[in-house]
N, C-alpha and C positions, 0 to 999 in steps of 0.2 A: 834333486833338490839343490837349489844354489847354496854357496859357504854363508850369506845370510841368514839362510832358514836353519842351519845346523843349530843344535843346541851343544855351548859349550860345556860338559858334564864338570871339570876342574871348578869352574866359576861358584858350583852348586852346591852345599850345604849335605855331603853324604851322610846317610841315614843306617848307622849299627842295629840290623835287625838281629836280634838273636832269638834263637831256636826254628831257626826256619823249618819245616813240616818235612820242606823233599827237596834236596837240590838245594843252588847256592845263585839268590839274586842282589843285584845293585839298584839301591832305590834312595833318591837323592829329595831335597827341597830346594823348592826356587822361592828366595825370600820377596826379589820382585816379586812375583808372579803370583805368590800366597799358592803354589802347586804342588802337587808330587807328580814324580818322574819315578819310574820302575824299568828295567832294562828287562830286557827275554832270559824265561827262564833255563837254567843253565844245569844239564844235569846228563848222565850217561855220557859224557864226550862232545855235546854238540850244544847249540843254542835253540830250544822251540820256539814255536810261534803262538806263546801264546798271547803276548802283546793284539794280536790277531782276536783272540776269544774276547780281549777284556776292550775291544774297540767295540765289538760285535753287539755286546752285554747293554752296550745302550739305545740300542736300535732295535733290539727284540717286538717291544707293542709299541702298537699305533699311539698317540697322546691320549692321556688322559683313561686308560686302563687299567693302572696300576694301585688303585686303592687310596691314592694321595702318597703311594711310596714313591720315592723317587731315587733312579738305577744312577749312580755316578758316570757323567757321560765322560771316555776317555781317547784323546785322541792320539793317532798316532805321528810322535814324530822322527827325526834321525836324528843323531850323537854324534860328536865328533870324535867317538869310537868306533863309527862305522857299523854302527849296529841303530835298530831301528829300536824305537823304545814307545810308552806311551805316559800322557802327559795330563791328570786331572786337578783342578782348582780343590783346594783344601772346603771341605763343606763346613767346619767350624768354624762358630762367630768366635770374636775376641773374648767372652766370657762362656764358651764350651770347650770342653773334652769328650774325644770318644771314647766311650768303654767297653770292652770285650766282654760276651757272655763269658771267659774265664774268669775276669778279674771282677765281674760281679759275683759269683757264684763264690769267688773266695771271700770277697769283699761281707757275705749276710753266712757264711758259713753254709754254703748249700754243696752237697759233696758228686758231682755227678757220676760216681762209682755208684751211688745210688739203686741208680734209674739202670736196671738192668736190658729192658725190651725198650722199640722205638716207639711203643706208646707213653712210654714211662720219662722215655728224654723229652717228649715233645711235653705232656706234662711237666714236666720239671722246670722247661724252659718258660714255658707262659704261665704256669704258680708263680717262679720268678719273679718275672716280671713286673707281671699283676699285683701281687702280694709284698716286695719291696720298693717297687720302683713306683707305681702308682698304673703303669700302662700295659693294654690292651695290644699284644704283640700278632692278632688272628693277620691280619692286613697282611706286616710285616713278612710274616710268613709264608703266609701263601705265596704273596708277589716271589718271595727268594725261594721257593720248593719247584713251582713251575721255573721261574726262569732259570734254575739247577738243572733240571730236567734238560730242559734245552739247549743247555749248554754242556749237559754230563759231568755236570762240574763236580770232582771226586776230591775236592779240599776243603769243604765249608763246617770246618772244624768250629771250635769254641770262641779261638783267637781273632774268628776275621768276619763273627757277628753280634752285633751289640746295641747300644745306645749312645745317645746323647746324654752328657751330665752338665751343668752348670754352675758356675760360683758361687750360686743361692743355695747349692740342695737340690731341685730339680730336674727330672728325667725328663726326655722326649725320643721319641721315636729316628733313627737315624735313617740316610740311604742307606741303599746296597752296596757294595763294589765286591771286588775280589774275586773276579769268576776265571782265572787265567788258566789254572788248571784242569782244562775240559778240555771238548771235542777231540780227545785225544792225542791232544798236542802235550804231552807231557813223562812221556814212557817209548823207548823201545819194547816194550810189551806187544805195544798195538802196530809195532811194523808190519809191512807188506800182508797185511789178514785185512781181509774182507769185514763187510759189517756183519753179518751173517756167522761169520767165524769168531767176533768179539763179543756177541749177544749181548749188545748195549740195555736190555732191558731187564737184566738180570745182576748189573754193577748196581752193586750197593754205597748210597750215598754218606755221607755227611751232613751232617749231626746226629739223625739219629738210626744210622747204620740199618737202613731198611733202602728199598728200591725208591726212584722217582714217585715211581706210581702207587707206590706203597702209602709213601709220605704224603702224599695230596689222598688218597682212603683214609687216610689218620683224621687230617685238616676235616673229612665232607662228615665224618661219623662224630667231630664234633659241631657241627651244625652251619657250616662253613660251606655247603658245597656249591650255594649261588656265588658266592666270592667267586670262589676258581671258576665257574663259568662264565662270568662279567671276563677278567682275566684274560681267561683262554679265548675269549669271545675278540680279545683284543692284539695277540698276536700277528705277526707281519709275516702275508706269506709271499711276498712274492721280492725275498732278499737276494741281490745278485749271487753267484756262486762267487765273485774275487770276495767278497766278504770272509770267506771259509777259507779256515787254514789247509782245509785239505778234502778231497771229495768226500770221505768216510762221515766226515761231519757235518757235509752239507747233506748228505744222501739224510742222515738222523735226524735232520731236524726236518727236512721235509716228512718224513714219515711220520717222528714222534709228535709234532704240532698236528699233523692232520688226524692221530688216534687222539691227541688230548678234545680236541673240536668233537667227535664223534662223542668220546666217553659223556663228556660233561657239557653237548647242548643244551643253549640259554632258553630254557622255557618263558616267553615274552606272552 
């Protein structure tokens, strides 16, 4: 990339995130740009790729798959740190905020020590919803269980899914983002092991601490199971491997999309 295309990181508006989950990242605003900027995350000694998962995150389905959810597309650019980063348009209008299912959940007094089993969080989550906010969270959902899956995304904690709020009072349904902590790009754990040796279908996810496959059984046993077949129906299967940070995660998603397709064929 020419000294043109670099993005000057100094120029940028850095962003104090506090309590990060795992590891220590830098994530800036560009006030031209109305952007965020996220550097690679940075943990055990070295820098991942997961800039890599969270470019990937918006290329998953073919258009118009997703429920009317919409995945924050991010692309990737380089720093004038020498490190490669990735770069998405802020999806808030001038009169929104986004809000974290934590800080709603503190916000109506909803305690999620609660919700002991993943039936009970996924419950809690869409009572939530539903019952303070005004909205119907099935969509939301499903589109970010499958597309977690896909990406073995092992961070979709409280903090980094939520809503849309408003200056009026009013909720709405927000995109997705935050999927960087997958395909394994995020641990020395998963070094030099095979897929077979990581038994990627036995990591239990986040939010509500059950399997992928677990949590889409949650989603179909609440009456939901044509969604995820529309969905799954709409998966991309024929994404280059330079996409993939690393063979183990291309190997997975070719496998785990082609059981999702099997599980949950679209009876037409």
């Amino acid at each position: 990339m020419n000294e043109k295309g670099i993005v000057k990181l100094h120029t940028l508006r850095r962003l104090d995130i506090a309590g990060s989950s795992k590891g220590d990242q830098e994530k800036y605003y560009d006030e031209d740009r109305h952007a965020y900027i996220k550097l690679p995350f940075y943990y055990e000694g070295k820098y991942w790729k997961d800039y890599m998962v969270e470019h990937l995150s918006g290329r998953l389905f073919e258009d118009d798959y997703t429920l009317g959810i919409q995945i924050v597309d991010q692309e990737i650019i380089m720093t004038d740190k020498g490190l490669p980063a990735v770069r998405s348009a802020d999806f808030c209008a001038d009169d929104e905020q986004w809000l974290s299912v934590a800080r709603i959940f503190e916000r109506f007094r909803v305690y999620p020590e609660d919700a002991k089993s993943g039936e009970e969080r996924l419950w809690q989550i869409m009572n939530t919803a539903e019952e303070y906010c005004g909205i119907d969270l099935s969509a939301y959902l499903t589109v970010m269980f499958v597309a977690d899956l896909l990406l073995l995304n092992e961070d979709r904690h409280y903090n980094n899914l939520g809503l849309l709020y408003t200056d009026s009072g009013s909720f709405g349904v927000a995109p997705l983002f935050d999927f960087g902590l997958g395909l394994f790009e995020h641990g020395k754990i998963y070094e030099n092991k095979s897929l077979k040796e990581i038994e990627p279908e036995n990591i239990r996810l986040r939010p509500l601490g059950v399997t992928g496959l677990k949590a889409l059984d949650l989603m179909a046993d609440l009456g939901y199971r044509e969604d995820i077949a529309y969905v799954v129906s709409g998966i991309r299967t024929e994404l280059e491997r330079e996409l993939f940070p690393n063979d183990n995660g291309y190997e997975w998603y070719v496998y785990i999309s082609d059981k999702l397709r099997k599980t949950y064929e679209r009876k037409i």
